[in-house]
Each structure stands twice: as structure tokens, then as C-alpha cells.
C-alpha positions as a printed Julia matrix, in Angstrom:
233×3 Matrix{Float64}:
  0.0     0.0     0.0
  1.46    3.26   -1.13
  1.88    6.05    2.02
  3.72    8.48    0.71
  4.86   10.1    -3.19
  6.13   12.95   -2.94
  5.79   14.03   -6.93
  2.28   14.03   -5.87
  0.02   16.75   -6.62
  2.98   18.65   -8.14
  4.83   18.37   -5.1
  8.25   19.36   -4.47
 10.97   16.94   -3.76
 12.78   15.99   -0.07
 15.63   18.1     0.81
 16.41   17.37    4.69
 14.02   15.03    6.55
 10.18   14.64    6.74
  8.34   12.26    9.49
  5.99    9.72    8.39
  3.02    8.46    9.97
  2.64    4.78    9.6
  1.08    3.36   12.91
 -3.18    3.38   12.21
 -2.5     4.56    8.55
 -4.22    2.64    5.19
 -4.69   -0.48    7.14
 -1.77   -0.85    9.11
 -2.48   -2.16   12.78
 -2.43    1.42   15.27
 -0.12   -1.02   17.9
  2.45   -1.38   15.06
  5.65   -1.35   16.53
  7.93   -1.47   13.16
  7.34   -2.3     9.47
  8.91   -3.64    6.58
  8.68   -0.51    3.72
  9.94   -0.51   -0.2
 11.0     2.99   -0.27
 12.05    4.05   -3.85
 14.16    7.3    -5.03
 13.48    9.01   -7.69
 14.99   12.14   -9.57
 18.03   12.68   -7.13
 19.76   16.16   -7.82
 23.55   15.31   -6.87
 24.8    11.4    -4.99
 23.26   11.29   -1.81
 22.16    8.49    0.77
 18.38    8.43    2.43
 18.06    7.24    5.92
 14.92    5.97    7.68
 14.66    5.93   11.18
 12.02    6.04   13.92
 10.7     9.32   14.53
 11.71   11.35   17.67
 15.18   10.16   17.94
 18.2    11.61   16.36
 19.68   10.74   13.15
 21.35    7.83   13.27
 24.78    7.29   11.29
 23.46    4.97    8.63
 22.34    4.76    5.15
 19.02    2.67    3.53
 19.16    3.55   -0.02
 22.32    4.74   -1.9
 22.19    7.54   -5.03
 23.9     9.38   -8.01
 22.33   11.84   -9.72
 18.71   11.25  -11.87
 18.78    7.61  -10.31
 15.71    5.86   -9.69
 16.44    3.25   -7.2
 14.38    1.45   -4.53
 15.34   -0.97   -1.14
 13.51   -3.08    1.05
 13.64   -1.29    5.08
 12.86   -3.02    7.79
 12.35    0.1    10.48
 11.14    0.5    14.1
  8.28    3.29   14.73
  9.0     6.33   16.94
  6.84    8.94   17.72
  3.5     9.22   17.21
  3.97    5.72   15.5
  6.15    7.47   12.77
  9.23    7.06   11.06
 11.92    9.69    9.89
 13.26   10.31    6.64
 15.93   12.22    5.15
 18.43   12.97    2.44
 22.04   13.88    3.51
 22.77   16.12    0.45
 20.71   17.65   -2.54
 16.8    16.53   -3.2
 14.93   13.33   -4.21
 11.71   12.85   -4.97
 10.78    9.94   -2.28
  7.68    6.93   -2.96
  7.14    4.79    0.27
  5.09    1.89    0.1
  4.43   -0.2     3.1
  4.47   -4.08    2.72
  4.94   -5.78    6.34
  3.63   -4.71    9.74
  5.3    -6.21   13.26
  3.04   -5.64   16.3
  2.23   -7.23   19.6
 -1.02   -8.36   18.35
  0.56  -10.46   15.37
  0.34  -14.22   14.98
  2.92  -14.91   12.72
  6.3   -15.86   13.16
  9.76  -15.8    10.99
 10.98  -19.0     9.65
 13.98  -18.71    7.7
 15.19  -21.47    5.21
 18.22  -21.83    2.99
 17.95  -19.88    0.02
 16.12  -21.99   -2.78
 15.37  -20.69   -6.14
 11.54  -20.71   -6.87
 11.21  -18.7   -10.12
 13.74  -18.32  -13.34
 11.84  -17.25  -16.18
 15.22  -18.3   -18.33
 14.61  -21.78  -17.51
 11.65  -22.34  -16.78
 11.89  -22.78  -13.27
  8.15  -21.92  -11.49
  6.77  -20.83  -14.4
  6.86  -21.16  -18.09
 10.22  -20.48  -19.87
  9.69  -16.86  -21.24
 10.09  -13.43  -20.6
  7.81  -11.37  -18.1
  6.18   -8.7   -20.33
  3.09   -6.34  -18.79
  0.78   -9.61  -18.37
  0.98  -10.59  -14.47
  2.46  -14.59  -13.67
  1.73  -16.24  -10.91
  4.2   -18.46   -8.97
  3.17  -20.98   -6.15
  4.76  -20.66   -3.5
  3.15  -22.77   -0.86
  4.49  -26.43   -1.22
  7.48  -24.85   -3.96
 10.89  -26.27   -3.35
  9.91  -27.76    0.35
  7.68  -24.87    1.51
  5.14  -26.33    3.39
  2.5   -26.6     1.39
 -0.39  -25.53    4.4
  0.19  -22.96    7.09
  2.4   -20.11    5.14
  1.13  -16.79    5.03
  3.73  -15.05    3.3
  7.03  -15.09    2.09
 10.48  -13.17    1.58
 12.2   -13.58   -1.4
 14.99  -12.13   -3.4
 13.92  -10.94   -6.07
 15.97  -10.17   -9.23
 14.89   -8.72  -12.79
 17.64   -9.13  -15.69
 18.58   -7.4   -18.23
 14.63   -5.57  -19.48
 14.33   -3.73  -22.54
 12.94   -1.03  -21.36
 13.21    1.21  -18.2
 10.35   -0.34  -15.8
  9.2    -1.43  -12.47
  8.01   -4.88  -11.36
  5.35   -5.05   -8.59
  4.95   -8.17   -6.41
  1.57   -8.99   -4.68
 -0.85  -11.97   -3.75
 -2.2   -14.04   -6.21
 -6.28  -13.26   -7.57
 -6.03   -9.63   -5.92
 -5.82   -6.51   -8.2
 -2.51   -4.66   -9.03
 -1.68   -2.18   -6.21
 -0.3     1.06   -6.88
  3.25    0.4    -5.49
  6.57   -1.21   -6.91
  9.46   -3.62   -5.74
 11.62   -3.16   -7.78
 12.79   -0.33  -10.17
 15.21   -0.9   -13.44
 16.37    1.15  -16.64
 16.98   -1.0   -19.52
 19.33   -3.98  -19.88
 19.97   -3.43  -15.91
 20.17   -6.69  -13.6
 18.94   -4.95  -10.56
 17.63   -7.37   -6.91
 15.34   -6.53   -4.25
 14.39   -7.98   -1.21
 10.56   -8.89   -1.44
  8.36   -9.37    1.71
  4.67  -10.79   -0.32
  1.64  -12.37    1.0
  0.02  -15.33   -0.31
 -2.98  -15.04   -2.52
 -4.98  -17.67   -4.1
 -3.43  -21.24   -4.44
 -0.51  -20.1    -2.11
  1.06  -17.82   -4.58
  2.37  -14.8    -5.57
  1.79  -12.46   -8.81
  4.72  -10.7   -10.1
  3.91   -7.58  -12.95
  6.24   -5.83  -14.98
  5.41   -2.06  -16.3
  6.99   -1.75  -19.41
  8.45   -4.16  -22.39
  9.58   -7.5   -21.23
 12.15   -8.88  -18.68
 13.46  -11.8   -16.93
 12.36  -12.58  -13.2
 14.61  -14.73  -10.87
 13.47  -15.66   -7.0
 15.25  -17.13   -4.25
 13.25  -17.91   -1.07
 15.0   -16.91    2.29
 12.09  -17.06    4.69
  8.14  -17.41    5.71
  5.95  -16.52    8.04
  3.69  -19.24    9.73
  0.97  -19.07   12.24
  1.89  -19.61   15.54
């Protein structure tokens, strides 16, 4: 779910640090304690580094996402809320433009727990591996995840996955999301052309215990390791 874009509505981009309300917001439980965010880059004026910390406390010495000039680069951040249930961002030199999207919540009130595996590849669209050999264009695939490579194949809500695209044709984003839901407005991962460029990916399951996978623009090649699941309990 997308909480923050700062190109909208004409809006200008992040020079020094903004705080962002997460705890309560679009779904997210109000007794949130930290969440799992894609944050993405876009239209950087000079190299800089974004940080993301919880709001309230100072600015730690520490980078999330990394940036030259006119890059359009995203990360997967696992941060813990501060103040009023918030988070702090902010840009060390220049401006960005700045998308947040919030994927992952981790609250006292959760059922869930964290099993991590040995990284097992799930999806290679070169090969054939979870899906039909063939490049990813704009139609959405679906890869099963539950039962996949020794999953278990009941009680796995979600999973977190590396996620790679290779080498597209065309600049592009690919968005990850649950099976037999519609396309959000948000992105994983964010490429120009003929870039390999990985992500980490934190997805629910959808229908038939798998995952749908969309890219924006001409056609690319998808690779996914499995590192981890969360299971009831």
C-alpha cells in the first residue's frame, strides 16, 4: 500500500528530513511497533544516501538507499516506529523525490512468526523454473509458493524472497503482490533497460498459495530465491 509520493500533486521533492506516519495509517495495525517498507528514489539532484529511522530520535549514522544523480532506485527497510507511531526520513545532500510503500507490519497483536530457510530458487523465467520459460512482459504470472521447493504446502502466510529482474528492454518497475487480488499502486523493484537490478521482497500469499509478479513496461526476466516465511503460531 502506497503512504507516501512525494511528486504528488505537483509536489516538491525531499531536501532534509520529513516524518511519516505509519502506525493506524491505510490499514496498518495502530499497535504497530515497526514495518517492513519498499521505499524508492526518484529524480536525485547530486549522490546522496536516504536514511529511515524512527521518529523522535536523532539521526542515526546509517544509510538505507544509496544515489547518483537522476537515479531511480528502490530498497527493502525493515524500520522501528517512533513517535507518534512514525518514522523519519531524510536525504544527507541535494533533493529526491521519495515513494514509500508499506508491505509488512510487526506488532504485539501479530500471529505470525519468521521462519527462515536456505535460500532456494523458486522462479527463473530463463529456464523455466516456477513458471513457463519466457520473458515477463506487462501480463501478471503467478508463482506458487506454498508447497514450492519444500515450503510447506499448508500454514504459510507469506514469504520473503529475493527478487531479481535481468537485463529488461525497457526502463520499468516490477510489482509483487498476492495471487487473484488486483494490481496495487506500489513497486518492488525499479530498473532502466538492460539493468540486472535485486530486491528484497516481503509478499503475501494469494490464491493457491502464490504470488503475482507484474512488470510495467516491455519484457524482462524474473529470478526468486526464497530466504524465509511466516507461519501461524
Amino acid at each position: 500500500t502506497r503512504l507516501l509520493d512525494t511528486r504528488d500533486n505537483g509536489g516538491a521533492p525531499l531536501s532534509g528530513s520529513l516524518d511519516l506516519v505509519i502506525a493506524g495509517i491505510k490499514g496498518v495495525p495502530a499497535d504497530t511497533t515497526a514495518v517492513a517498507l519498499n521505499v524508492t528514489v526518484t529524480q536525485p539532484t547530486e549522490a546522496a544516501f536516504l536514511t529511515v529511522w524512527p521518529a523522535g530520535e536523532a539521526l542515526p549514522y546509517a544509510s538505507n538507499l544509496n544515489m547518483v544523480r537522476g537515479q531511480t532506485v528502490a530498497n527493502m527497510v525493515i524500520a522501528r516506529l517512533g513517535a507518534g507511531g512514525a518514522v523519519s526520513i531524510a536525504v544527507n545532500a541535494g533533493a529526491t523525490h521519495v515513494v514509500v510503500d508499506v508491505v509488512g507490519a510487526f506488532s504485539p497483536s501479530a500471529t505470525d512468526r519468521f521462519v527462515a530457510v536456505t535460500p532456494r530458487r523458486v522462479l527463473d523465467t530463463r529456464d523455466g523454473t516456477g513458471t513457463p520459460a519466457a520473458r515477463t512482459g506487462r501480463t501478471p504470472i503467478s508463482v506458487a509458493m506454498a508447497g514450492a521447493r519444500g515450503l510447506p504446502r499448508t500454514g504459510i502466510d507469506a514469504v520473503l524472497l529475493n527478487l531479481t529482474a535481468v537485463s529488461p528492454d525497457a526502463e520499468t518497475h516490477v510489482t509483487a503482490y498476492p495471487s487473484g487480488t488486483p494490481v496495487p499502486l506500489a513497486s518492488n523493484l525499479n530498473l532502466g533497460a538492460r539493468q540486472v537490478v535485486p530486491n528484497l521482497v516481503l509478499c503475501t500469499l494469494g490464491a493457491e498459495g502464490a504470488i503475482s509478479l507484474r512488470n510495467n513496461s516491455g519484457s524482462v526476466d524474473l529470478v526468486g530465491d526464497v530466504v524465509g516465511y511466516f507461519a501461524p503460531g
